[in-house]
N, C-alpha and C positions, 0 to 999 in steps of 0.2 A: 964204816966205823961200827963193830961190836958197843948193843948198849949195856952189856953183860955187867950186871954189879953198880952200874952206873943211876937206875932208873930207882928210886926209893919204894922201899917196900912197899905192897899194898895198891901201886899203884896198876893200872892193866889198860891198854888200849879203851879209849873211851867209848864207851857204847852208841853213843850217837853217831849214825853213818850216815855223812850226808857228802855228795863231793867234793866242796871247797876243803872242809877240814880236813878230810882224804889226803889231798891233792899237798897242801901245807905239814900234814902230821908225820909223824903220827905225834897227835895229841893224848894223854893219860886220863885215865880221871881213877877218883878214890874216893868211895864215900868217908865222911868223917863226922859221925855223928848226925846234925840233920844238914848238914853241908856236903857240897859236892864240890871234892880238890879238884884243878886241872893242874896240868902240867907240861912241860915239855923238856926235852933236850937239844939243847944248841947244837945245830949242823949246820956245812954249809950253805945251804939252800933259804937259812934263815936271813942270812946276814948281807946288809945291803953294803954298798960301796966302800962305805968307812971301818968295815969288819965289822962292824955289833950288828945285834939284831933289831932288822927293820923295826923301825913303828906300825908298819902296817901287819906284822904277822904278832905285837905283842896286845896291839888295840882288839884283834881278830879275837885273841884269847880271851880278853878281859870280857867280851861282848858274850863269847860263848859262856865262859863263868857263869856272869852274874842272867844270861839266859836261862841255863839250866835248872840254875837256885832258884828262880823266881819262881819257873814251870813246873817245879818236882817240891814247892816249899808244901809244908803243913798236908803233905800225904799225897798232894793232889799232882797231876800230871796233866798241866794244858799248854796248848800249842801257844808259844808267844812270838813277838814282832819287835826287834827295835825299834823305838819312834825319835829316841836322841842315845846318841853317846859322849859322853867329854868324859878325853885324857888328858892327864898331865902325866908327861916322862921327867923322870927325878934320875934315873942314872943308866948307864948300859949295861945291856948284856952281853956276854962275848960268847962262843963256838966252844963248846965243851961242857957249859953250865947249867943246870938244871933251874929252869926257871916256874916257879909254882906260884897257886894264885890260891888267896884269903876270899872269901865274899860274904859281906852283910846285906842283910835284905830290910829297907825300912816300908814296905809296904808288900803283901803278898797275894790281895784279897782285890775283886772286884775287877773290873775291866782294864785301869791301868795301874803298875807295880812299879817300884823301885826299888833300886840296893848299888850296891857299893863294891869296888873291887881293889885288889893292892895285888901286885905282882911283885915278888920278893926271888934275889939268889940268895939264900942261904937267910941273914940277918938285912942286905944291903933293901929296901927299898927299889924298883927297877919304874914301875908306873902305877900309878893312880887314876881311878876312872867311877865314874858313874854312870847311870844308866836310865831311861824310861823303859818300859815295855809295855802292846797291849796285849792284852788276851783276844787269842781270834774268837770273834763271837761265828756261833753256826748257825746258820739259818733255816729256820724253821719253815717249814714245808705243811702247806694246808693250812 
């Protein structure tokens, strides 16, 4: 499937390379302002039995979202961990549609963070999720 025309402007292969997302993406990302969009396009490799796309590769999104935002908020860039994630799914996605993700951050500071995630087609709602994360502390030597 050509993503030719399909993939929303601004968007580009997300810079994080790490194998799982690899393996599931290719995932987009787009900064927008002090947020970082993700994204993807529906194919088949997304969509479990029932044609829509799995829970497991829209939960995978939300996680990486509101990971990134939290790890890149307010300038800084540190390594984080999910410690919880809850979704709630509100509608499907089908094989063809671009499914893009909102993220709010209501904590961005000190060892553990939080924020918020919304997966939307177009105007529809798709999932809801929030998040913990910690910050990997490093350990000091000597």
């Amino acid at each position: 499937m050509s993503t030719e025309g399909l993939i929303p402007e601004g968007f580009a292969p997300i810079f994080m390379v790490e194998p799982f997302t690899t393996r599931i993406g290719p995932i987009y990302s787009k900064e927008d302002g002090e947020q970082f969009r993700l994204g993807f396009l529906v194919d088949a490799s997304h969509l479990n039995i029932e044609k829509v796309v799995h829970g497991g590769m829209l939960s995978t999104v939300a996680d990486q979202a509101i990971g990134v935002n939290v790890a890149h908020a307010n300038g800084q860039h540190n390594d984080v961990l999910t410690i919880h994630l809850s979704v709630d799914f509100i509608s499907p996605a089908f094989l063809g549609e671009w499914v893009e993700t909102t993220t709010t951050l209501s904590k961005v500071n000190g060892r553990i963070r939080f924020g918020n995630c919304e997966l939307r087609v177009k105007d529809r709602l798709v999932l809801k999720a929030s998040a913990i994360f910690a910050a990997r502390v490093t350990q000091r030597v000597g």
